[in-house]
Residue, then its C-alpha position, 0 to 999 in steps of 0.5 A: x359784733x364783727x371782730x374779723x373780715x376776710x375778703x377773698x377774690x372780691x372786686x380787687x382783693x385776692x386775699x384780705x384779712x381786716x381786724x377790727x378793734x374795740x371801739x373805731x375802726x378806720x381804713x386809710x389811704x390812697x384811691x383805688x386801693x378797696x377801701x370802699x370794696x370793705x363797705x361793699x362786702x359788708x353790704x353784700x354779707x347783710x343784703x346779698x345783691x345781685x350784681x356779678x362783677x364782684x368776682x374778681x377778674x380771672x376768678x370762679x367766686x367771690x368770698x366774704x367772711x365775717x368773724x363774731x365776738x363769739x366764734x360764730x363765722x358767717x360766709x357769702x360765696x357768690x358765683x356766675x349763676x347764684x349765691x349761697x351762705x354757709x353759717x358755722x356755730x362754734x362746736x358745729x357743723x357749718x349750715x349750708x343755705x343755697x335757696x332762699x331768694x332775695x334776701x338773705x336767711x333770717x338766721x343770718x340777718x339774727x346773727x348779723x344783725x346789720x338788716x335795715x330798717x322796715x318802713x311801711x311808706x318807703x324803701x327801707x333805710x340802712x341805719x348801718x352801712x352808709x352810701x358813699x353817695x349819699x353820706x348823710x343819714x336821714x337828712x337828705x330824706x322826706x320829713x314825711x320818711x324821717x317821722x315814719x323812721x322815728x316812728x318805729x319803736x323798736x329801731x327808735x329804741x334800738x337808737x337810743x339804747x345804741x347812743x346811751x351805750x356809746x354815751x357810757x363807753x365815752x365816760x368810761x373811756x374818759x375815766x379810764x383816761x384819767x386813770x391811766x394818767x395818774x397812773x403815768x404820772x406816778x409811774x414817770x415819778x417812780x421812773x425818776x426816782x429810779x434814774x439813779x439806777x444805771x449809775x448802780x448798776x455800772x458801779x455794780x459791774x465794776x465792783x463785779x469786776x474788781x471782785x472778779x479780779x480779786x477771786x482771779x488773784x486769790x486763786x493765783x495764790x496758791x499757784x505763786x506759793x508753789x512757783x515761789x517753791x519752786x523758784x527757792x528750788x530751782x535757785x538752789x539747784x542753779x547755785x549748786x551748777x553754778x559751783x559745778x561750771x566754776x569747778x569745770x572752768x579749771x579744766x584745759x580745753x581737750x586737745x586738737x585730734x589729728x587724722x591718724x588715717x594717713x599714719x596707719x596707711x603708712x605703717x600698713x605699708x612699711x610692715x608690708x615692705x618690712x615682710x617683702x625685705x626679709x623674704x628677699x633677704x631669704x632669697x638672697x640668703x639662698x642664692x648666696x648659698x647656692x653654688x653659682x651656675x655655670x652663667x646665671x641668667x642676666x634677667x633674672x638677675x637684672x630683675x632681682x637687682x632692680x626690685x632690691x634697688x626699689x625696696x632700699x628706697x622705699x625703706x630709706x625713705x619709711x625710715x626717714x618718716x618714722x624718725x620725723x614722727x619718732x618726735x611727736x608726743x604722745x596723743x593726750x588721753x580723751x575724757x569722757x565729756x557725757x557728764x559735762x554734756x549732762x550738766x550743760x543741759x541741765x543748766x539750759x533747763x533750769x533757766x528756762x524754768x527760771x524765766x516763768x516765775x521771774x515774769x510772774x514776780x515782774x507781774x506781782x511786784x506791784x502788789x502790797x504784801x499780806x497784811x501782818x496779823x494783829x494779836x488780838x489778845x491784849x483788845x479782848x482783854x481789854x474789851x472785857x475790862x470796859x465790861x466790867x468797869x462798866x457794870x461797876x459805874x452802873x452799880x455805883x450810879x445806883x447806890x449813889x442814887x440810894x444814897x441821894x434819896x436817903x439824904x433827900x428824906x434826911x434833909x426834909x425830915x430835919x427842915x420840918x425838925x428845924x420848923x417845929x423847934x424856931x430857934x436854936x436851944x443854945x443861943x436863942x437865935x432863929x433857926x433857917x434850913x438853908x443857914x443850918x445846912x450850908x454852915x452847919x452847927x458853926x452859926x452865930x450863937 
């Protein structure tokens, strides 16, 4: 059976590949589009024609491939001049058939197996590819070519051995119809029990979820236990600063310093003048010791007058500046303030640790605090006492049973006494097991 068809540069396919399934294959759609160029290559395969315009415009050859069920490749090349086939057997090397005349080699037509049939009085009749001229199978034809047709044994065998494999297939195909149909039912019933399923399975995301969340949390544990350690740590250390801020707010601010430059400039100067005063002092000192000349020099003299009349001024007036700053107080003395830097820092970092663990506390202020552990010791002591009270009625139910048999034997045995004796030894009355038994020796004597 051909299971694949592949047309190459023939009529208008350039490249084709047909796959033909099990049963019915059926090729659709509009005009033009070679549908019946699939016919034409198959009878070109089974009967090699002579015509050339199969080959496709433009092209040297024409190519038609048939795959078989089982491996074996049958190749129609037509070219301008002649036609060849190329037979390839699985696990061999391709034949080649070049010359052979007019109809195809008889080892194709053996694998092929679509050669029409033989008639001795007309022209053969192709009982596989169908004219799409002349639709109708034997009906439009002589009775005289239809009896001659039927005549033939072997393709009349060859019919009806083809009809009753058709005949079987459809019968299968049925009951495998009806196979898979109870197989559907019973599959959409076990679908509708299942419908259920996507509901589960949300519920089981969410529960994986909600699991998720719960191991999320149960490993933040340990994290809180430490930030919670660290938080006892860290307020204890913000209590102890915070008596260290307390203990700092006694302290007064440190005084306004003022910018000595202009002071030592001053005093730089008054040394300076203080030396200049007491060398001229020398000076004069010396003048006065020496015995005056004849005439002194007037400009030197002038000289000497106006530079004492300049530093007694000067002098007058660094005087004047130093008893106005003789008033001032002392500068205060300057603390060392690293410590007090040290702490402020400090406290700037302990509240910055501060806020994480309050935000986590914020964060886990909703949930339940642990469950208070239960003493179980008073249950299990308890457990084991219903144990024990309970192997005790089981004992006691057993004797009591015992002791209901012994009665019950007792009593038949002192019926059957009461039975045998009729009436009572003492006053003569009649004797009855139910009177006996429930008023006992107290009956009416």
């Amino acid at each position: 059976m051909i299971v694949r068809l592949t047309l190459t540069d023939f009529l208008a396919h350039g490249h084709s590949v047909i796959e033909f399934g099990p049963g019915l294959t059926v090729l659709t759609g509009p005009n033009n589009t070679g549908k019946s160029a699939v016919v034409e290559a198959l009878r070109c395969l089974c009967q090699n024609p002579t015509p050339k315009h199969f080959i496709r415009h433009g092209a040297k050859e024409a190519r038609v491939e048939a795959e078989m069920s089982d491996g074996t490749r049958v190749l129609w090349i037509r070219t301008k001049t002649h036609a060849r086939y190329e037979l390839t057997r699985p696990g061999q090397e391709p034949e080649t058939y070049a010359k052979f005349g007019r109809k195809p080699p008889s080892d194709v037509l053996d694998v092929l197996r679509l050669d029409p049939v033989e008639l001795e009085t007309d022209e053969p009749i192709d009982v596989h590819i169908g004219n799409q001229r002349d639709p109708i199978f034997l009906l439009n034809r002589s009775g005289f070519t239809t009896a001659s047709f039927l005549a033939s044994s072997t393709e009349s065998a060859h019919l009806l051995s083809m009809q009753r494999l058709l005949k079987d297939r459809i019968q299968a195909a049925k009951r495998e119809e009806q196979g898979l149909s109870g197989r559907l039912s019973v599959l959409e019933t076990d679908l509708d029990r299942l419908a259920p399923l996507p509901d589960l399975g949300l519920a089981l995301d969410r529960a994986r979820e909600a699991e998720a969340g719960v191991l999320a949390l149960d490993g933040a544990i340990p994290a809180l236990d430490r930030d919670l350690g660290r938080l006892s740590r860290l307020g204890s250390a913000l209590a102890a600063l915070g008596l260290r801020q307390e203990a700092c707010r006694t302290l007064s601010p440190a005084p306004r310093t003022e910018d000595c430059r202009p002071l030592a400039r001053t005093l730089k100067t008054l040394a300076g003048l203080r030396d200049q005063a007491a060398t001229l002092s020398v000076r004069l000192a010396r003048l006065a010791a020496t015995p005056p000349p004849a005439a002194w020099p007037t400009a030197l003299l002038g000289d000497c007058l106006a530079r004492v009349s300049r530093l007694s001024r000067l002098l007058d007036r660094t005087e004047a500046r130093g008893q106005a700053l003789a008033g001032l107080r002392p500068l205060p003395q300057v603390q060392d303030t690293t410590a007090l830097a040290t702490l402020v820092r400090a406290l700037g970092q302990v509240r910055i640790r501060l806020a994480a663990p309050a935000a986590r506390l914020k964060i886990l202020a909703p949930l339940a605090g642990p469950q208070a552990p239960v003493e179980i010791g008073p249950l299990a002591r308890l457990l084991a006492r219903l144990r024990d009270l309970r192997g005790q009625a089981f004992s006691l139910e057993a004797d009591l049973d015992q002791k209901a048999r012994t009665l019950a034997q007792a009593e038949a045995r002192m019926t059957a006494r009461l039975a045998e004796l009729g009436r009572c030894p003492l006053c003569g009355s009649g004797l009855d097991a139910r009177t006996f038994f429930t008023r006992g020796a107290d009956h009416d004597h």
